[in-house]
C-alpha positions in Angstrom: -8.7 -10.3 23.4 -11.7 -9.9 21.8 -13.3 -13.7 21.3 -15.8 -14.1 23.7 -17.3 -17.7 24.6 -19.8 -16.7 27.4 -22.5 -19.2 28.3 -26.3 -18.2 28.4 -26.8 -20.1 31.9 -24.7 -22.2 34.3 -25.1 -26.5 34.1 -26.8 -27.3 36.6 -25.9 -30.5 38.8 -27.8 -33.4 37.0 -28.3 -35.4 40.6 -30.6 -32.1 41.4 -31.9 -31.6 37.8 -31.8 -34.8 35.8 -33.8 -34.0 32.9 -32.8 -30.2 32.5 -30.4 -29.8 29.0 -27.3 -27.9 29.0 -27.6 -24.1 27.7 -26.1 -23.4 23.9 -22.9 -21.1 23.8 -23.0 -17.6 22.6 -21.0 -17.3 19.0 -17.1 -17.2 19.1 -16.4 -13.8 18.2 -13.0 -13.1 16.6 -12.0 -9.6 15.4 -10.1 -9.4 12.3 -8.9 -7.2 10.0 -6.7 -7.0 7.1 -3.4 -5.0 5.2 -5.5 -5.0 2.6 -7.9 -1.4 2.0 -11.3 -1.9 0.3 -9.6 -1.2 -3.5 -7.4 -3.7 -3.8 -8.7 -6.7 -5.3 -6.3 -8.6 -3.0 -8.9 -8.0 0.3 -10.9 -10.1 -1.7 -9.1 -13.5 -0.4 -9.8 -12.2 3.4 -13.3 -11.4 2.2 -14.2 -14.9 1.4 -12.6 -16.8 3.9 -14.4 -14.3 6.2 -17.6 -15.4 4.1 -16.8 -19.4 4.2 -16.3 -19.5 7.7 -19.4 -17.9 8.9 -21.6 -19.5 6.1 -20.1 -23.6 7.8 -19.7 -22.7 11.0 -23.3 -21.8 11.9 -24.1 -20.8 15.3 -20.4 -21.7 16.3 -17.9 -18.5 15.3 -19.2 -15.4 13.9 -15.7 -13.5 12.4 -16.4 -9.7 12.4 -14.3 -8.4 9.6 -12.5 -4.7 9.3 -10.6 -4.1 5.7 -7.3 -2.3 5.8 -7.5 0.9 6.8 -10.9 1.1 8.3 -9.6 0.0 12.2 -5.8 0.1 12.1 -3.6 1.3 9.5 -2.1 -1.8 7.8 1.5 -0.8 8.5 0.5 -1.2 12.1 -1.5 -4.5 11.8 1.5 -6.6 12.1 1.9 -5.6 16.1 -1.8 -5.4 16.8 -2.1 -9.5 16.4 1.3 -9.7 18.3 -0.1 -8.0 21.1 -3.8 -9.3 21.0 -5.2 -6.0 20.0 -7.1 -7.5 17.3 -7.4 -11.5 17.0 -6.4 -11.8 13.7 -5.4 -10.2 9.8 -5.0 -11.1 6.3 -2.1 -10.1 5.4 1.1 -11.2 3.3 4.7 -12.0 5.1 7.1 -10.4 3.0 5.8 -6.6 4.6 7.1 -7.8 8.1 11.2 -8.5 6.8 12.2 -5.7 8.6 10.7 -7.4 12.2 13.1 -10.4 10.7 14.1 -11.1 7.1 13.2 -15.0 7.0 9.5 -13.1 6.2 11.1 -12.2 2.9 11.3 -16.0 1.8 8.2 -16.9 3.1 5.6 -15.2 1.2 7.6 -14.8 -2.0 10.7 -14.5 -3.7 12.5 -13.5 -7.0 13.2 -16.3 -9.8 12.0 -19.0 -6.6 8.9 -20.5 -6.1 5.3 -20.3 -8.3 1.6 -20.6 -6.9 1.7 -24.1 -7.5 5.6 -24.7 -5.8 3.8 -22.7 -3.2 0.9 -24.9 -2.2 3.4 -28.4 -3.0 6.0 -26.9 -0.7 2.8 -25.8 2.0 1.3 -29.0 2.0 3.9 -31.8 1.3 7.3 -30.4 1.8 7.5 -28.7 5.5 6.3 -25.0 4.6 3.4 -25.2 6.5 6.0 -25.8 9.7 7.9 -23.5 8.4 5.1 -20.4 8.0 4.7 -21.5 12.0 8.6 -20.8 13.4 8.4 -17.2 12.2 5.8 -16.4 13.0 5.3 -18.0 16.6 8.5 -15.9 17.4 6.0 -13.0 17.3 3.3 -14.9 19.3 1.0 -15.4 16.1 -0.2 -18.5 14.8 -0.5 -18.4 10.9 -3.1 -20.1 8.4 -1.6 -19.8 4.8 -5.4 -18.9 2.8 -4.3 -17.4 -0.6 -2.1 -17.8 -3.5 -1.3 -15.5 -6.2 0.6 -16.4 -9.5 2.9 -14.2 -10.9 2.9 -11.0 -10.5 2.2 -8.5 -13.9 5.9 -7.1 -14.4 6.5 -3.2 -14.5 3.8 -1.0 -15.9 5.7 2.4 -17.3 4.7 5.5 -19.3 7.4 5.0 -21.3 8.6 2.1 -23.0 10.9 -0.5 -21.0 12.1 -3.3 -23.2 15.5 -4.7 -21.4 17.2 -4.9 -17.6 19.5 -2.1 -19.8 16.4 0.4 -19.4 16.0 -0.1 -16.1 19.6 2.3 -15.3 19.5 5.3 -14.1 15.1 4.6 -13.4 13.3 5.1 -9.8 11.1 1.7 -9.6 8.1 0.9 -7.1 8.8 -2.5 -6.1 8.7 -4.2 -2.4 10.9 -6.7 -0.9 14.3 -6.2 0.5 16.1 -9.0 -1.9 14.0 -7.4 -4.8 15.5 -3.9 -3.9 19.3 -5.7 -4.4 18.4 -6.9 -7.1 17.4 -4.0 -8.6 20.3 -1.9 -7.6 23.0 -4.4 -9.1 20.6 -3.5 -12.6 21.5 0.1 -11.8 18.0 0.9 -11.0 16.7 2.5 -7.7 13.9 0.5 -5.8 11.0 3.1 -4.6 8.6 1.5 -1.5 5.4 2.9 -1.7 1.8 1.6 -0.3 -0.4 0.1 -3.1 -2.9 2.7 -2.4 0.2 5.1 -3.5 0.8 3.3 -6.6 -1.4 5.2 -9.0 -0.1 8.8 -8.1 3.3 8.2 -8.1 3.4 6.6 -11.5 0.8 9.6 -12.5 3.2 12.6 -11.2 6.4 10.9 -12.2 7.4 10.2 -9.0 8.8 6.8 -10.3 9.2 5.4 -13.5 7.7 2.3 -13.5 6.2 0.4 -11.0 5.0 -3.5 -10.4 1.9 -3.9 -7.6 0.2 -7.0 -8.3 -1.5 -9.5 -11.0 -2.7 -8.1 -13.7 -6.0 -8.7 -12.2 -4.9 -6.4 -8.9 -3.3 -3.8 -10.9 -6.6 -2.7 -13.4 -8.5 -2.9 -10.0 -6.0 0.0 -9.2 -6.4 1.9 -12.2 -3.1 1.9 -13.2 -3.9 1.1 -17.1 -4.8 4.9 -16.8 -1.5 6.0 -16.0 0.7 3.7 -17.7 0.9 2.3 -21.4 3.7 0.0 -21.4 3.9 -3.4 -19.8 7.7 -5.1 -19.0 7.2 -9.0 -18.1 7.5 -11.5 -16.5 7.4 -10.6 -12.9 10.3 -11.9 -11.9 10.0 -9.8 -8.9 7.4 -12.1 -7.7 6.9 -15.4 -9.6 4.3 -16.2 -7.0 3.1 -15.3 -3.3 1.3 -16.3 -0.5 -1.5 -14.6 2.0 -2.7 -15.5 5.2 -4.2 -15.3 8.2 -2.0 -14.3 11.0 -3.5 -15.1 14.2 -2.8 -13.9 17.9 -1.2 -17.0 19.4 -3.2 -16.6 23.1 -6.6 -15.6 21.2 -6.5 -19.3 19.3 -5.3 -20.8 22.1 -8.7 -19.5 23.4 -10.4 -21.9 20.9 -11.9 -25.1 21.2 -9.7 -27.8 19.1 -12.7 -28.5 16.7 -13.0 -24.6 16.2 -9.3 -24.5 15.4 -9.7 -27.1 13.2 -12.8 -25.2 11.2 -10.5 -22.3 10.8 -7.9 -24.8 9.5 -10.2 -26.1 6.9 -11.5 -23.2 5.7 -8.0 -21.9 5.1 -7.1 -25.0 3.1 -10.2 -24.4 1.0 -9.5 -20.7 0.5 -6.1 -21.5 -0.8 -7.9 -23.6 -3.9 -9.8 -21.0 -4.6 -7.7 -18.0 -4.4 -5.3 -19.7 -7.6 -8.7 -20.0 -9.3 -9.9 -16.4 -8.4 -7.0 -15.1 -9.2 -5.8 -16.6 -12.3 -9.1 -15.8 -13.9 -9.0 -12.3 -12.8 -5.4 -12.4 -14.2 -6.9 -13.6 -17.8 -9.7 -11.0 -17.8 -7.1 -8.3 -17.2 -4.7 -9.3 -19.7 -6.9 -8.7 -22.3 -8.5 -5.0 -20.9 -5.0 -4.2 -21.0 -4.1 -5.0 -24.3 -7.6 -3.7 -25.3 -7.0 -0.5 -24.0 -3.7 -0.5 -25.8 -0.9 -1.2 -23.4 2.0 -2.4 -25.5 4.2 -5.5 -23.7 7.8 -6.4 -24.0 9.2 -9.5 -23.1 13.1 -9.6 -21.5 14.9 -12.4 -23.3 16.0 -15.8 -22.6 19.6 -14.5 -21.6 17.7 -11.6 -19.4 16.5 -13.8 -17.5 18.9 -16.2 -16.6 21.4 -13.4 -15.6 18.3 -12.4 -12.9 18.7 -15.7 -11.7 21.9 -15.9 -10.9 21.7 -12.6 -9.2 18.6 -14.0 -7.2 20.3 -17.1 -6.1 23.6 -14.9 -5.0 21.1 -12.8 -3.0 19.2 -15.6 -1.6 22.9 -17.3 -0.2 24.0 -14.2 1.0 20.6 -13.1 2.9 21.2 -17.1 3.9 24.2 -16.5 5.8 23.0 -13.5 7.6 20.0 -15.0 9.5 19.7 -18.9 10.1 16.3 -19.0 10.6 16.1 -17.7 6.8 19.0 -20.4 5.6 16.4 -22.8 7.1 13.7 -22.1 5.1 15.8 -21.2 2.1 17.0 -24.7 2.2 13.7 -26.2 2.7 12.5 -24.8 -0.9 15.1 -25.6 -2.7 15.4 -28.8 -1.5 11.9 -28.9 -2.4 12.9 -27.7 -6.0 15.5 -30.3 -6.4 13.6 -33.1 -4.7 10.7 -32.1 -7.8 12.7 -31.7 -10.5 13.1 -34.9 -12.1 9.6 -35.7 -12.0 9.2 -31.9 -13.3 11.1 -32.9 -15.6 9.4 -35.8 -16.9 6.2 -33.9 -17.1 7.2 -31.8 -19.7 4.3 -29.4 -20.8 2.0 -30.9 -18.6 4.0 -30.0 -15.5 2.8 -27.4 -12.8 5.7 -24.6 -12.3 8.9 -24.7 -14.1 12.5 -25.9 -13.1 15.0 -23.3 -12.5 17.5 -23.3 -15.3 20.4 -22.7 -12.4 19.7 -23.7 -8.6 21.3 -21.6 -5.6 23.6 -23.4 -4.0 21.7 -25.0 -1.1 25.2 -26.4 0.4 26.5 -23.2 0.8 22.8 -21.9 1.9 22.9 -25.5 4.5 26.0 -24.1 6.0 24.5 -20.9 7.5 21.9 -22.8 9.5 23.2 -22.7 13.0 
């Protein structure tokens, strides 16, 4: 399984030995790797929970860590934790829809939850179970460690300034839900690897493309490819990583152990909004620096993308339980917040949506 707790020598009976001390324990070894390859910035949230846990847990658990790419390719890295081939990955849920679509809910989804909603929902409001009956389906117990705000928008050659542009355009952009979206806009969704982001916007494979934060997406180079800029990223209004984690391998553990690992995964998620954001702001401004012009879709733009986000979210709803479960869960979350929202004004953390899916109708396809 690859964690190994082996003792240095056996106790010995005190009646025979009263004064001898018991022997330390070797270092819990875990091997872990990531979906992540070495140039995206996103690795970096593995990276530093990596770095937090060996820094606090001293002598106790040593975490030997393997970017994407570098052990397994990261389209295969959702099976190797299954199976116990490697112990555990960084990775982010909505790649795994295809094993079962409630992954598409849980690490993000279009017009739903922010950063913020994200870590309110994790913490207060049952997503934290919810993270756990997906994934325990697939034997893997899973650590939520990162946030990410919203995602950049599309990044085009030429300009895009309206959901009317988008007809008729081949667009890099993941998730199943996003993909409907797209193709009731009359556009045609492209998946592509991040690491395949730059060349296809370079050789026109697509037209636009969205990867990441703005952070993410000059890490990737792509302001040398692209000059126009279409926000927000309604695709992705904010997402979660983690730390997926074979379910016999942390069974392994001893219960303070799993409760390091815990920890540190709560603190990573503080720092990851931080990280991130700031990267975000840095970004913004290369990119406008370097002259990237933006357009903004309009008030009336984006409402019509909610309602086509909620219809999607109710119809995915009543095709998988599971997913009606947890698509309940955040927006009774949302509607549970509002008022208080509300009340905040400016100084609130996320935003209301302007029109709720209809969690009745999305209650209904639990089973």
């Amino acid at each position: 399984m690859g964690i190994k707790t082996k003792v240095k020598s056996l106790f010995l009976c005190a009646s025979i030995l009263p004064l001898a001390g018991l022997a330390s324990a070797e270092p819990v070894e875990i091997k872990m790797t990531s979906v992540f390859p070495p140039g995206i910035n996103l690795v970096d949230t593995d990276m530093h929970f990596v770095k937090t846990v060996n820094e606090i847990a001293g002598d106790r658990i040593k975490i030997k860590f393997f970017p994407g790419g570098t052990l397994i390719p990261s389209s295969q890295v959702f099976d190797a934790v299954s199976s116990g081939a490697v112990d555990a990955a960084g990775d982010w849920a909505g790649y795994w829809a295809g094993a079962d679509s409630a992954f598409s809910i849980l690490g993000s989804f279009p017009m739903l939850l922010t950063a913020s909603d994200y870590i309110l929902w994790l913490e207060q409001w049952g997503g934290y179970e919810a993270f756990q009956k997906v994934y325990s389906k697939f034997n893997i117990v899973y650590l939520p460690f990162g946030v990410v705000s919203m995602e950049s928008g599309l990044r085009s050659t030429k300009a895009l300034a309206s959901l009317e542009d988008l007809k008729g355009k081949k667009i890099r952009m993941s998730g199943r839900p996003q993909g409907e979206i797209l193709q009731k806009l009359g556009a045609a969704q492209v998946q592509l690897p991040g690491g395949e982001v730059y060349q296809a916007l370079e050789r026109g494979v697509v037209d636009a493309a969205e990867f990441s934060s703005p952070g993410v997406d000059w890490g990737l180079g792509l302001q040398e490819v692209t000059s126009h800029w279409l926000t927000p990223g309604w695709h992705q209004p904010g997402s979660v990583l983690g730390l997926a984690f074979n379910k016999n391998a942390w069974n392994e553990l001893a219960p303070d152990i799993q409760s390091l690992l815990e920890t540190a995964a709560k603190a990573n998620l503080l720092w990851s909004l931080a990280y991130y954001e700031k990267s975000a702001v840095e970004a913004h401004r290369k990119f406008l620096e370097s002259g990237t012009q933006i357009s903004t879709l309009s008030g009336d733009e984006m409402r019509r993308l909610q309602e086509l986000a909620n219809q999607a979210l109710v119809e995915s709803a009543c095709d998988n339980s599971l997913y009606a479960e947890i698509a309940a869960s955040q927006v009774n979350y949302l509607k549970d917040y509002e008022g208080w929202r509300s009340l905040q004004g400016d100084f609130a953390m996320g935003r209301n949506l302007p029109i709720l899916p209809d969690v009745d109708k999305i209650t209904n396809c639990i089973k």
